[in-house]
N, C-alpha and C positions, 0 to 999 in steps of 0.2 A: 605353528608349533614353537616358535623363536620365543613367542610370548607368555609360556610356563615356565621360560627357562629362570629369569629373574625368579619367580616365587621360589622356583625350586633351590635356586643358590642362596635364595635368603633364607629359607625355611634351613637348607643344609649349614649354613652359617652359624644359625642360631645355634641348633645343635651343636655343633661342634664348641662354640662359644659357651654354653652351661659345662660339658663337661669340661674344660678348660678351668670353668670354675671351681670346680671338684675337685682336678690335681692343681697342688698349689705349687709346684715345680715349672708351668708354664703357663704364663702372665697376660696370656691372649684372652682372659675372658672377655672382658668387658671392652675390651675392641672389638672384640668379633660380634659380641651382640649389637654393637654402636651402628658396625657397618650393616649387619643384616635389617634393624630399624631406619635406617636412610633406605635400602633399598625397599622396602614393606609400606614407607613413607605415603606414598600416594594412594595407599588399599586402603591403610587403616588409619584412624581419626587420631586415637589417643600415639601414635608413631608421628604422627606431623608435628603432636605438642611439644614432643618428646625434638624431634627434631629442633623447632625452632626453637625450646631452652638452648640447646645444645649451642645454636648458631650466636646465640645471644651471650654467654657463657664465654664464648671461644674469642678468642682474643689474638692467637696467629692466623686466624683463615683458613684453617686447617679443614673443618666442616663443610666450608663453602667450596674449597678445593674438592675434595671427594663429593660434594653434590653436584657439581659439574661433571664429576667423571661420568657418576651413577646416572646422571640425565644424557649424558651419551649413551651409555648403555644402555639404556630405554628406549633411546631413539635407531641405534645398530639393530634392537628390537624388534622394531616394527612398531612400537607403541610411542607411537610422538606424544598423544595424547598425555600420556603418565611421563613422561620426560618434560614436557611442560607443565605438568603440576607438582614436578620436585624444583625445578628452577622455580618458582612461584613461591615455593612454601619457603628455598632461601635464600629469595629476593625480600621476600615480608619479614624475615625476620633478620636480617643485617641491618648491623645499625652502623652505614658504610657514613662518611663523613664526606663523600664527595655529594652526595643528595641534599643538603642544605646549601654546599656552595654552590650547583648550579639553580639554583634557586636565587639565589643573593645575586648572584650574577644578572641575572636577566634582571632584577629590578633594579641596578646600578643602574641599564643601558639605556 
């Protein structure tokens, strides 16, 4: 049962997030879509793209913070499976600067 619950808050997210878009008195839209597409991330193809522009784009970590949350949440789930393939989708798409240095590393030694 735990494992509806994710579609149901991202489906609910979304929604909420378009009409957010609707009244322009509150500024939540397009976060709330951001977040319900992270969590959607693993079901659907063009959400993982969408994902990894975002990660690639983002430049405080800010993405990568909340896809850790959300791959918790997947895993409090019951769905390890889909919490590993949102840490996957943004491991592939950080462009973290420690991953050339331990590289360089090892061929120093």
């Amino acid at each position: 049962m735990k494992k509806f619950i994710i579609p149901a808050i991202a489906f609910l997210t979304f929604v909420i997030g378009l009409v957010c878009l609707m009244l322009p008195f509150i500024p939540l839209g397009w976060l709330l879509i951001a977040l319900s597409s992270l969590l959607m991330a693993p079901y659907f193809k063009f959400m993982r793209k969408f994902i990894g522009w975002l990660v690639k784009i983002d430049k405080t970590g800010f993405v990568e913070k909340a896809g850790e949350k959300a791959a918790a949440l997947y895993e409090w789930a019951g769905d390890k499976k889909r919490g590993k393939k949102l840490e996957f989708i943004i491991e592939e798409n950080s462009t973290d600067s420690e991953i050339p240095k331990k590289k360089t590393e090892k061929n120093s030694s």
